[in-house]
C-alpha positions in Angstrom: 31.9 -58.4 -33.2 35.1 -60.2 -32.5 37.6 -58.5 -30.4 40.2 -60.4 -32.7 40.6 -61.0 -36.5 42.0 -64.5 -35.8 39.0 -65.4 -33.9 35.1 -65.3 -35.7 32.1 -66.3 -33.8 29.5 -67.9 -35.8 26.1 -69.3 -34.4 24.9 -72.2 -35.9 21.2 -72.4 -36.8 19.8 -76.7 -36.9 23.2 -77.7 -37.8 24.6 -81.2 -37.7 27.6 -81.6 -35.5 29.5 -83.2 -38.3 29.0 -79.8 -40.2 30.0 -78.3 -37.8 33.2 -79.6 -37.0 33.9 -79.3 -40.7 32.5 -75.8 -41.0 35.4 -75.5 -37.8 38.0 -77.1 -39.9 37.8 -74.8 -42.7 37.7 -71.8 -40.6 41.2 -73.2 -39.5 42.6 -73.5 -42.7 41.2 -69.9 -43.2 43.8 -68.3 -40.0 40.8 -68.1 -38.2 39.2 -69.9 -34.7 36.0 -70.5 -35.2 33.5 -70.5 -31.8 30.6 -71.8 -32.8 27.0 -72.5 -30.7 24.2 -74.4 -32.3 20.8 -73.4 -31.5 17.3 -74.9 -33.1 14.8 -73.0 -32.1 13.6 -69.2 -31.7 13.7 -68.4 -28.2 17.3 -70.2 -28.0 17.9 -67.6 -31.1 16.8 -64.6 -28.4 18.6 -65.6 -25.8 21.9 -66.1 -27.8 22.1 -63.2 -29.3 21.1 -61.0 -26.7 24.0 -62.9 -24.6 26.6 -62.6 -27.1 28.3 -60.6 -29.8 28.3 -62.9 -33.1 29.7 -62.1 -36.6 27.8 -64.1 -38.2 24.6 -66.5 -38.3 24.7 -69.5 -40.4 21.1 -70.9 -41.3 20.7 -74.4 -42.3 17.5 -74.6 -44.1 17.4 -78.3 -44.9 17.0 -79.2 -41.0 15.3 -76.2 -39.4 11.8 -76.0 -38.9 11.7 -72.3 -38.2 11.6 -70.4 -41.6 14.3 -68.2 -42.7 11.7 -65.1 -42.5 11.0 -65.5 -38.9 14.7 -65.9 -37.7 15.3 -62.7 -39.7 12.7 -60.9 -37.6 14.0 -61.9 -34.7 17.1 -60.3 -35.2 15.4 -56.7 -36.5 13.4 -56.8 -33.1 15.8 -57.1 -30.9 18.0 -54.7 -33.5 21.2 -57.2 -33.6 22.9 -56.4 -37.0 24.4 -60.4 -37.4 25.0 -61.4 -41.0 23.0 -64.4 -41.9 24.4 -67.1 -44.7 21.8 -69.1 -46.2 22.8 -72.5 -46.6 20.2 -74.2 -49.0 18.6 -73.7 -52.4 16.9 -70.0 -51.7 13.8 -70.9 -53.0 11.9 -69.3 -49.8 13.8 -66.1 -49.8 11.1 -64.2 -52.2 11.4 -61.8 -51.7 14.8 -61.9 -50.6 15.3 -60.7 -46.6 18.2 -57.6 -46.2 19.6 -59.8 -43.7 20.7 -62.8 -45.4 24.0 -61.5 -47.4 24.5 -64.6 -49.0 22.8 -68.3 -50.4 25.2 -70.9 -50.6 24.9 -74.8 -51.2 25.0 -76.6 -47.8 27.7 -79.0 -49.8 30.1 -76.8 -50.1 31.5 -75.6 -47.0 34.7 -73.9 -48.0 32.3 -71.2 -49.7 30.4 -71.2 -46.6 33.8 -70.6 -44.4 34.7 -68.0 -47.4 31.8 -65.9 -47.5 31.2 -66.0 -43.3 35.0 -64.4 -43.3 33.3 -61.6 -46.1 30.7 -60.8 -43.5 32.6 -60.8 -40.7 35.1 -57.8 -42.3 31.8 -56.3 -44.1 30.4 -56.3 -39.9 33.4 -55.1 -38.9 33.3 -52.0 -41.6 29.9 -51.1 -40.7 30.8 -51.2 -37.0 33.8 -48.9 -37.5 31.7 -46.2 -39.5 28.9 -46.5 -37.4 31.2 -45.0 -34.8 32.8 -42.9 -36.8 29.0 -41.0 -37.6 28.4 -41.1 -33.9 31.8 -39.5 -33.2 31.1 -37.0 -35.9 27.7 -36.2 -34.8 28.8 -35.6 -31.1 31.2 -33.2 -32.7 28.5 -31.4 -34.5 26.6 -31.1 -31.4 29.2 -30.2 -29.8 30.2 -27.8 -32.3 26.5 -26.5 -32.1 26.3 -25.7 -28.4 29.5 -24.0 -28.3 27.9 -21.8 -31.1 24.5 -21.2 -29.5 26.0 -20.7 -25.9 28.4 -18.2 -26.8 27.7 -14.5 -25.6 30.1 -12.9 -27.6 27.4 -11.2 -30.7 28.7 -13.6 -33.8 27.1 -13.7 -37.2 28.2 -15.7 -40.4 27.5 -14.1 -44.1 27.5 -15.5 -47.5 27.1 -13.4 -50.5 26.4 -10.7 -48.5 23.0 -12.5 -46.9 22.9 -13.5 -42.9 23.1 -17.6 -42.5 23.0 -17.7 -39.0 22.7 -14.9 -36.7 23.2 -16.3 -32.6 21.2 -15.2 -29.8 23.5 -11.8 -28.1 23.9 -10.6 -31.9 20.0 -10.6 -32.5 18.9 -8.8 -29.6 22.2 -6.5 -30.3 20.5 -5.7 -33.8 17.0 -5.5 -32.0 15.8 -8.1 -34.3 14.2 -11.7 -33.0 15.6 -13.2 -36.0 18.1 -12.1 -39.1 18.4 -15.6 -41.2 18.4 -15.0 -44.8 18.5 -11.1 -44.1 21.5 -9.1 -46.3 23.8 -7.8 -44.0 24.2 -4.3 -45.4 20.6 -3.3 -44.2 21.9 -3.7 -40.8 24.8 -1.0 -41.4 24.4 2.9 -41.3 24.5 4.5 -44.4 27.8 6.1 -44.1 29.3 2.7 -43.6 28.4 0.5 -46.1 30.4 1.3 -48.8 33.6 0.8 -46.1 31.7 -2.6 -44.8 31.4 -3.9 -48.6 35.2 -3.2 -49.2 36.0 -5.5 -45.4 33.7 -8.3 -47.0 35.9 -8.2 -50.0 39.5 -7.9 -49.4 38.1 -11.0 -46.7 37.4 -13.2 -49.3 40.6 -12.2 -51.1 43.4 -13.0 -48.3 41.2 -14.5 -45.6 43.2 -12.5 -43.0 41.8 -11.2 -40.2 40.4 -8.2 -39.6 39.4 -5.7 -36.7 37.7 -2.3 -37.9 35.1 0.0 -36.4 31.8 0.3 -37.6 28.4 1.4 -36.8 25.0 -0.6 -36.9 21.6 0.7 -37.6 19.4 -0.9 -35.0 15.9 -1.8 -35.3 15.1 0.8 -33.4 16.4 3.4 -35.5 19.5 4.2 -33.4 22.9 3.7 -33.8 25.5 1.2 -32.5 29.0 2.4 -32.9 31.9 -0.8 -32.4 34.5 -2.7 -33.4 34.4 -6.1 -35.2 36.3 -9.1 -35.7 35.5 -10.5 -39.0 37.2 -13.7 -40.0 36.9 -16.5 -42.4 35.1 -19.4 -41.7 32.2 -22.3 -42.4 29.3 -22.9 -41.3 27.8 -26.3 -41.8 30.2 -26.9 -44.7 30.0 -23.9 -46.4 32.4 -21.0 -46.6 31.8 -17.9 -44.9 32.8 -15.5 -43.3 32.1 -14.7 -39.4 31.5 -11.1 -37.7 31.8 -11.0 -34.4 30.8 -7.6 -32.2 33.4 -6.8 -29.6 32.1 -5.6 -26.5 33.9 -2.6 -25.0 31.8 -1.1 -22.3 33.6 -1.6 -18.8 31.0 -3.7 -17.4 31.5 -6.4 -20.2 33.2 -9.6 -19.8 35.4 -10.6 -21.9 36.1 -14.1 -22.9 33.7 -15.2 -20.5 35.9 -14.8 -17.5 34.7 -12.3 -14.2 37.6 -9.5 -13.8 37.3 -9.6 -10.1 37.4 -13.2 -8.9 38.8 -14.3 -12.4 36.6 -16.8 -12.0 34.3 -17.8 -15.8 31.1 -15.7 -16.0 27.7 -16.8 -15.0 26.8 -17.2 -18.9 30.1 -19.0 -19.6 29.5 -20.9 -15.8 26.1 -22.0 -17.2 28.0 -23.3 -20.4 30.2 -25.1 -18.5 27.5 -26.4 -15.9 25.7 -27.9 -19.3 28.6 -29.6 -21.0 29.3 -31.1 -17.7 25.5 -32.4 -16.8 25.7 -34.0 -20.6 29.1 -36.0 -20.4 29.3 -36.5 -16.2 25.7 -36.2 -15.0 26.6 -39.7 -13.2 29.8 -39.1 -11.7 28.3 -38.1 -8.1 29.5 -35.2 -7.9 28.2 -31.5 -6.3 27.0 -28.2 -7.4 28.0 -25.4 -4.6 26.4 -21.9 -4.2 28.5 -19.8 -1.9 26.3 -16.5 -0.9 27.3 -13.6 0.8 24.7 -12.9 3.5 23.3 -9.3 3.9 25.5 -8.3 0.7 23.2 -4.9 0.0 24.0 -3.6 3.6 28.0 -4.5 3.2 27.8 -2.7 0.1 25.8 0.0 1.4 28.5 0.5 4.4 31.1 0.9 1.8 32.1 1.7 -1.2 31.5 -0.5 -4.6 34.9 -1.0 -5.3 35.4 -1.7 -1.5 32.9 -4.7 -1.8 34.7 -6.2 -5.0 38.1 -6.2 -3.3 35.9 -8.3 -0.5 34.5 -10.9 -3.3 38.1 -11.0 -4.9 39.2 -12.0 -1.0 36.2 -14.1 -0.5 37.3 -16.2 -4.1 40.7 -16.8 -3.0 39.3 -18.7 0.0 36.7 -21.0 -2.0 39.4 -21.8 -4.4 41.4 -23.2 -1.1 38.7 -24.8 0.9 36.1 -26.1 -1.7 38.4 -27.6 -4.4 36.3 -27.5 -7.7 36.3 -28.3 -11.2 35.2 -25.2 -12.0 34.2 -21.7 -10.6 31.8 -18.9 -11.6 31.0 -16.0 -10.1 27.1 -15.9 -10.8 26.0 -13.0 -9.6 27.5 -9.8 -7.7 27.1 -11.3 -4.6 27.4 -15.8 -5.8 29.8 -17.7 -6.8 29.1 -21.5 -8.0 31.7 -24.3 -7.7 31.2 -27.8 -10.0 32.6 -30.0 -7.7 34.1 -33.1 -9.5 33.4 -36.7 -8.5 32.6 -35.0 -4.3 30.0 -36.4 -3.1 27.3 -34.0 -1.8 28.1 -35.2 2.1 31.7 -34.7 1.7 31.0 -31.3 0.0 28.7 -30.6 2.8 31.2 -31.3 5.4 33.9 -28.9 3.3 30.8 -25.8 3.0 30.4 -26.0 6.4 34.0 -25.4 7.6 34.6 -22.8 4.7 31.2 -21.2 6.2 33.5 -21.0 9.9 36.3 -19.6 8.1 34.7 -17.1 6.1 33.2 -15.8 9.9 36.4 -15.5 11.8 38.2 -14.0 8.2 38.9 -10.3 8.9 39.2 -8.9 5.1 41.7 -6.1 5.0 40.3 -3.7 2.3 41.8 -0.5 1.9 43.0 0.2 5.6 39.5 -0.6 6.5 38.3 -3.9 8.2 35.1 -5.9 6.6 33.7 -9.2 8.1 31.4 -11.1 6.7 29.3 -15.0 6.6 27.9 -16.9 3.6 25.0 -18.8 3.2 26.6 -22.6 1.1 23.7 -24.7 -0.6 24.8 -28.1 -2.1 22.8 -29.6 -4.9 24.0 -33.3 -5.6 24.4 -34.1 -9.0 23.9 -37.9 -10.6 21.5 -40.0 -12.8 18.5 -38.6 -11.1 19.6 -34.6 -11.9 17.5 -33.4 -14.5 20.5 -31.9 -17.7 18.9 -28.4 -17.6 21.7 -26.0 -16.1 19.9 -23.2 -15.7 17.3 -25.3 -13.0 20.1 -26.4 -11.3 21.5 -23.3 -11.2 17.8 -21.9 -9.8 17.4 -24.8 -7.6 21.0 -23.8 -5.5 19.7 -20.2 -6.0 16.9 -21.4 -3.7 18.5 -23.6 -1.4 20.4 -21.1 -0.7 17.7 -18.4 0.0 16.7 -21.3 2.6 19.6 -20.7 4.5 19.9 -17.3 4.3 16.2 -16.9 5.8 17.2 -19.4 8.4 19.3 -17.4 9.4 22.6 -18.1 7.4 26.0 -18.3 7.9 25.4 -22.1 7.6 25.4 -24.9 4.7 22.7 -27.6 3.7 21.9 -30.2 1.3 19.4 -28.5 -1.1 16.7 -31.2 -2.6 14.9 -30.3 -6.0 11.8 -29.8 -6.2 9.1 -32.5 -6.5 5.7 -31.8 -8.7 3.2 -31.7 -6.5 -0.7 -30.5 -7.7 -1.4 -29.3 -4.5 1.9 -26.6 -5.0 1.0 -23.5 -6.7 2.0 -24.4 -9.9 -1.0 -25.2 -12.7 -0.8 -28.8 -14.2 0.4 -26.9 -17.4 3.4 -25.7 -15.4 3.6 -29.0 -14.1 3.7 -31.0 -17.7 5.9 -28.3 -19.1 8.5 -28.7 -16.2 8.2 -33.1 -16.6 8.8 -32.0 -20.6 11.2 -29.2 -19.8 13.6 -32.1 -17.3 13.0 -35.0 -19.9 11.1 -37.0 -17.3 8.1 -38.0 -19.5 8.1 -41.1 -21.4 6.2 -44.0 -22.5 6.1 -48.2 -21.5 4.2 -50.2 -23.3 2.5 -53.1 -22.4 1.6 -56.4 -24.2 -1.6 -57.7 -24.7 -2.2 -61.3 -25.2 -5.3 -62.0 -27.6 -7.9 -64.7 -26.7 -9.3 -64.4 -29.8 -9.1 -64.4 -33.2 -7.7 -61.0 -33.7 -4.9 -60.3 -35.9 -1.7 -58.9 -35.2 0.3 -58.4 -31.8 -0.8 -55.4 -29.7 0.5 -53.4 -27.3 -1.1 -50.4 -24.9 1.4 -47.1 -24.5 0.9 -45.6 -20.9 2.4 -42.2 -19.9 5.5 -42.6 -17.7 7.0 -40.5 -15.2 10.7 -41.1 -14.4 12.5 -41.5 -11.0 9.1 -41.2 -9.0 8.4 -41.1 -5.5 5.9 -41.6 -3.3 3.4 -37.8 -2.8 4.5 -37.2 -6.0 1.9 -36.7 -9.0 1.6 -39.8 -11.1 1.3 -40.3 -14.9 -2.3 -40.8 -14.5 -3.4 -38.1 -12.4 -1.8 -35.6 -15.1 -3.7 -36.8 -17.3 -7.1 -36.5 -15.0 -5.6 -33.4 -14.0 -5.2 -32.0 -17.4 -8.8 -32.4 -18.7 -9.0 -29.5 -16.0 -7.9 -27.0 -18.7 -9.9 -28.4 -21.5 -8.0 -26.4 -24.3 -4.7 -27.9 -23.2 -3.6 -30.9 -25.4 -0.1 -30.5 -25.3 1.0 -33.6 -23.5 -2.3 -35.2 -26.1 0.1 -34.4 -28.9 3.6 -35.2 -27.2 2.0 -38.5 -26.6 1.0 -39.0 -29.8 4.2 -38.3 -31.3 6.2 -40.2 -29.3 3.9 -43.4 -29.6 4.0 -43.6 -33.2 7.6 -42.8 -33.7 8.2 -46.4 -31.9 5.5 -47.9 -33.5 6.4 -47.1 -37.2 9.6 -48.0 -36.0 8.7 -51.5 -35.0 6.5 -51.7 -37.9 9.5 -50.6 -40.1 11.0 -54.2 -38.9 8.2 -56.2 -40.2 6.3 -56.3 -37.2 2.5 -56.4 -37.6 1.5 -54.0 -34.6 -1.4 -52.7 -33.4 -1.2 -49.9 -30.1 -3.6 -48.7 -28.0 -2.7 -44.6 -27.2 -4.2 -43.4 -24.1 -5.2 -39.4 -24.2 -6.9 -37.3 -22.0 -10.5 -36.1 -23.1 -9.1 -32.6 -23.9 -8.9 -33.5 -28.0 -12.9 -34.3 -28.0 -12.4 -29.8 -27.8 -9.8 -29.5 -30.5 -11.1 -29.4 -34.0 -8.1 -29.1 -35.7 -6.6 -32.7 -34.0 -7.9 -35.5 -36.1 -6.8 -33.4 -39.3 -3.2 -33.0 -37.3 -3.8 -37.0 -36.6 -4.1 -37.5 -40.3 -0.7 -35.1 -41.1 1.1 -37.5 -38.2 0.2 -40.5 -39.8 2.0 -39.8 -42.7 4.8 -38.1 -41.5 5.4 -41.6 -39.8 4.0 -43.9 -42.8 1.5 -45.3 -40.3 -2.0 -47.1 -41.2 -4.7 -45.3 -39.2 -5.7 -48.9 -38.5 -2.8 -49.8 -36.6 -3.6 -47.4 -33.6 -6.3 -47.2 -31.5 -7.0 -44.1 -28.6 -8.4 -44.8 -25.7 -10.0 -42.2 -23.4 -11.5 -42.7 -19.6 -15.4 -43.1 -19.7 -15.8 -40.6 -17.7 -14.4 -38.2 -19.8 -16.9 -39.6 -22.7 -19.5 -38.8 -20.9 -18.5 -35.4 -19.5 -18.6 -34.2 -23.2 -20.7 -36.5 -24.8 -21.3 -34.4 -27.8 -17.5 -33.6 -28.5 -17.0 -37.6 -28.3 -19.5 -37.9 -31.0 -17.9 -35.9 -33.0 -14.6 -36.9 -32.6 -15.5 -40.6 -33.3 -17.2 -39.6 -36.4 -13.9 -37.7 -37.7 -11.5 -40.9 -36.1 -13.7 -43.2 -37.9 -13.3 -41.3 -41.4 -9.6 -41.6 -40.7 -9.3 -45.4 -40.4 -8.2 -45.2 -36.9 -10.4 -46.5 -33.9 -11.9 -45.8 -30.3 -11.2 -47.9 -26.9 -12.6 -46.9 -23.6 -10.6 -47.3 -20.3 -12.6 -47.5 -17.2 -15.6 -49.0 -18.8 -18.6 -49.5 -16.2 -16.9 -47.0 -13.8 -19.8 -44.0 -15.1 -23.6 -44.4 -14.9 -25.5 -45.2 -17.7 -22.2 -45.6 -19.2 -23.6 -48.6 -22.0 -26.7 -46.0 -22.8 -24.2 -43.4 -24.2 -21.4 -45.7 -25.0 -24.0 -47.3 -27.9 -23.7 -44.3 -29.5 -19.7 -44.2 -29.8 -19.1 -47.3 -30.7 -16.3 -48.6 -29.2 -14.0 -50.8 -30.9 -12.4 -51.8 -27.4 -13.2 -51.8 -23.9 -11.4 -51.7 -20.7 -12.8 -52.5 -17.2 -11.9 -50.5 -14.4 -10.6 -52.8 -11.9 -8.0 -51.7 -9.7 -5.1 -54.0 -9.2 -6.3 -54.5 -6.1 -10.0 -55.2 -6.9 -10.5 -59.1 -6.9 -13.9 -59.4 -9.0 -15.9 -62.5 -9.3 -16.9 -64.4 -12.0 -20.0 -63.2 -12.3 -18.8 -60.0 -12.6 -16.1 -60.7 -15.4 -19.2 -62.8 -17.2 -21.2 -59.4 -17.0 -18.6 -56.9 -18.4 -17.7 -59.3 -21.3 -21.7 -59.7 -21.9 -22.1 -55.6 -21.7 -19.0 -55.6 -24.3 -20.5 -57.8 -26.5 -24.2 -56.0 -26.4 -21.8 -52.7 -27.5 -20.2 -55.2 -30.3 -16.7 -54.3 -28.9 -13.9 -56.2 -27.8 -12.6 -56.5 -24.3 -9.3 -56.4 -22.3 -9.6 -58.2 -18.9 -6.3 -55.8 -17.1 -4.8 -56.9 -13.8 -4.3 -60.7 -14.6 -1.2 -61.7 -11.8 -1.2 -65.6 -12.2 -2.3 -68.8 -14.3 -4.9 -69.7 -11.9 -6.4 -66.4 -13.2 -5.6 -67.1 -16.7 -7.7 -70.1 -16.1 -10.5 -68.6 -14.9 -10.6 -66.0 -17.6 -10.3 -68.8 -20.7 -13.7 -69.9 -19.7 -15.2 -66.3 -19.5 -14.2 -65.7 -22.8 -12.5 -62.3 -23.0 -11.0 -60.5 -26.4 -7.5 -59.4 -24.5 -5.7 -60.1 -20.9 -2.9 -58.1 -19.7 -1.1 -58.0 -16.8 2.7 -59.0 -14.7 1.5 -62.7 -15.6 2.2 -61.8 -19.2 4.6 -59.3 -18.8 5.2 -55.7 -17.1 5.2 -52.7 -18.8 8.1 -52.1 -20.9 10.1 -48.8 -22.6 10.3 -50.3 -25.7 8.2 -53.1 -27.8 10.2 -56.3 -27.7 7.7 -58.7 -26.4 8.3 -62.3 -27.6 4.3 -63.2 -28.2 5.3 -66.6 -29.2 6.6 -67.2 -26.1 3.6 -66.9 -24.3 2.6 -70.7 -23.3 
């Protein structure tokens, strides 16, 4: 969109430069500077609006030779929202495409000019609300977090009925959830007739009010406290809110630590979380300050001794580690969020507040305490996973490190790699990737040889920021098949692959995608009946995906395969088989599945012969499936292939995998 009403940028589709200096001539006349860019083809339609902003795309129909249709498509693949004006009779628009907003007679440019300036302000509306929405639904998410963070015990009522009960005021009640439960059940007897009057003269004056009351807890006891109970909504509707004030000593209130007035380690974690989701890539540090051999100091003095030592001990972070924020995380931690520092430079800061902290001598009640600190520094940037709590466990640790080292020191702490040769099962493994949002998908083009229809793609698990001796996406999915009743990362798979696809198909594309899954859902009855309820929660045709499991793993439970491929098959979707000739007899057993693809095993490495293509396209053709020749790196290779005659061919020479499915097929020379 134009930065400036005065200016409109309009691309010019087979146009005629005479047009189009009258087409600029209007646009003058209008107030406006038109900057125009004719283009005559499809891929110079890619490339210009994926270099550009435009307001609006003017399609001669008279003089191109791509159809309206296809231009259209173009821009829902590559999701640009660029009006189009159809300058020509309309007689191919059936039915009509939502992109083009008007049809206009080629010979009469001053509606042309007029109409454009309509879609430029109707662009500009629907850019403007577009961030409005987005503003209001950060707000509400926002909004949300505050609400399910807070540990103050808060519930909001309507007509006397619970419609939202948080966390601290469930397990206060001793109840795992209290939606839709009437409020009065959870007051004592002697109470309620009291409670029923605060509810009303609430919705008379909506003032506030504090009174005392007493809750009958689910396990029969009794909770004697005062409440706050104010007026208020909840997702746009009035209600009113009753919050529990906590009065025991220990408490916190408002989230802030009496001693080092420092926030609370629930409140810290809060503050940790908002600041992961709006500076995760500022470079900055998270500091753990611990005090080493704390249970012995407090064992030496008194307790109230050993908080006029933290209180000390505070004071001297908040001068030498200058922070964002503080939180004093434990008896014996306090945390620092240390804004745009770099985790060297907060190194180099740790390490002299470490020497200062020794040579302190803490004056605490005519009585002279000493102590050191183990300081763990966890960086924080685009590669920290926005979970504060594992930061806050991964510093926890670090820390620990230092301490056993023998502390009084300060290092670099480095999270945590998943390795299968650590303790951890590959569940805990896969539920820590999901847990850190490092699973995704790419998906990968295929070009088709033959005479198949549609464009396809394959979707390949993903791990993000890898590194060498870690475990890769497809040894998780090996590894997996270890614990045959886990299908888990089977269904997250699943969900995720045809969410994109029914998205893409949504545009008008005609997809087909080829899901790999581990063989652990040849052991799960219930999954082709879940496959069937997935389907139509994303208005997918079981045709238009095909699953594709190692041959191995066929064979291994040969018996569950069958079965499977019987219930895939009555749901219109299809089998493929990745690794094909990698186990024995694999064409004996692989007659009885049935295959509707195939997939050699060659490693990208593996340079195989002619001879040996020719023989796995013969053995796919004796199975009556089609093939997919992976791996192909160059057009000499290509070359070779067009005489062997496989189905498919993927590889860099066509194009890498990808996160999303954009390929331009028709690009493919």
């Amino acid at each position: 969109m134009s930065s400036s009403s005065t200016v409109i940028n309009i691309l010019l589709f087979c146009f005629a430069d005479s047009d189009a200096e009258q087409l600029a001539t209007h646009c003058r006349r209008g107030g406006r500077i038109a900057h125009t860019q004719g283009i005559d083809t499809g891929e110079k339609l890619a490339v210009a609006i994926c270099a550009k902003n435009w307001d609006v795309l003017i399609f001669d129909a008279e003089q191109a030779q791509l159809d309206i249709q296809r231009c259209c498509h173009i821009l829902r693949k590559y999701q640009k929202d660029i009006p189009v004006i159809y300058m020509g009779e309309g007689d191919a628009l059936r039915p009509p495409d939502p992109c083009v907003v008007d049809i206009i007679n080629k010979y009469n440019m001053a509606q042309v000019v007029n109409a454009a300036f309509k879609a430029q302000s109707a662009l500009q509306l629907r850019c403007q609300l577009a961030a409005s929405q987005i503003a209001v639904t950060e707000a509400e998410e926002r909004n949300k977090l505050l609400l399910h963070d807070h540990q103050d015990p808060i519930v909001y009522i309507t007509d006397g009925m619970v419609i939202y009960a948080n966390a601290p005021f469930c397990k206060h009640m001793g109840h795992d959830d209290l939606d839709g439960f009437p409020i009065v059940d959870l007051i004592t007897n002697k109470d309620q007739e009291r409670f029923k009057s605060v509810l009303k003269k609430q919705q008379q004056n909506n003032q506030q009010q504090q009174v005392e009351i007493s809750f009958s807890l689910a396990n029969k006891t009794e909770l004697k406290t005062r409440i706050l109970c104010d007026s208020a909504h909840y997702q746009g509707e009035d209600c009113i809110q009753i919050a529990i004030q906590k009065t025991t000593e220990d408490s916190v209130i408002n989230g802030v630590d009496h001693t080092t007035r420092m926030s609370s380690k629930h409140q810290f974690l809060a503050l940790l979380q908002e600041f992961l989701e709006q500076e995760r890539n500022s470079n900055s540090s998270l500091v753990l300050i611990s005090i080493d051999h704390f249970s012995k100091l407090r064992h030496s003095t008194s307790l109230n001794d050993v908080e006029y030592l933290v209180e000390a001990l505070s004071n001297l972070v908040r001068r030498d580690m200058p922070a964002q924020h503080y939180g004093r995380v434990a008896d014996d931690m306090i945390a620092a969020i240390a804004h745009h520092v770099a985790s060297d430079t907060a190194l180099e800061r740790a390490l002299e507040l470490s020497k200062t902290i020794e040579s302190e001598i803490f004056e605490v009640r005519k009585q002279s305490l000493q102590c050191t600190a183990s300081i763990a520094i966890l960086p924080i940037n685009h590669l920290t996973p926005p979970k504060a709590t594992l930061l806050l466990d991964t510093v926890f640790d670090g820390a620990e490190k230092v301490y056993h080292a023998g502390g009084n020191n300060a290092e670099i702490c480095r999270r945590e790699r998943q390795q299968l040769k650590s303790n951890a099962t590959i569940d805990e493994v896969i539920a820590e990737s999901m847990a850190n949002k490092r699973l995704s998908l790419l998906f990968q083009p295929l070009i088709n040889l033959g005479a198949s229809s549609g464009d396809h793609y394959e979707a390949n698990l993903h791990i993000k920021d890898w590194v060498a001796g870690e475990i890769t996406a497809g040894e998780m999915l090996r590894a997996i098949e270890r614990e045959p009743e886990n299908t888990q990362l089977d269904h997250w798979i699943v969900v995720e692959a045809t969410k994109q696809l029914a998205k893409e198909r949504l545009a008008g594309q005609d997809i087909k995608l080829i899901i790999n899954l581990s063989g652990n859902v040849f052991h799960d009855r219930e999954f082709c009946a879940w496959l069937s309820v997935a389907f139509k929660a994303a208005g997918l045709p079981p045709s238009s995906v095909i699953f594709q499991f190692n041959e191995e793993s066929i064979a291994d439970a040969l018996k569950q395969a069958l079965d499977f491929t019987t219930q895939l098959q009555k749901l219109g979707a299809s089998l493929a088989v990745r690794n094909f000739g990698r186990a024995k007899q694999g064409n004996k057993f692989l007659s009885q599945i049935h295959p509707a693809l195939v997939k050699p095993g060659f490693r990208p490495t593996d340079m195989p012969t002619d001879q040996q293509i020719r023989d796995m396209v013969q053995h796919a053709r004796l199975l009556n499936s089609q093939i997919l020749i992976p791996n192909v790196g160059s057009a000499a290779t290509l070359a070779m292939l067009w005489q062997l005659g496989p189905d498919f061919i993927q590889g860099s020479y066509v194009n890498e995998p990808m996160p999303i499915m954009n390929y331009e097929f028709a690009a493919f020379g």
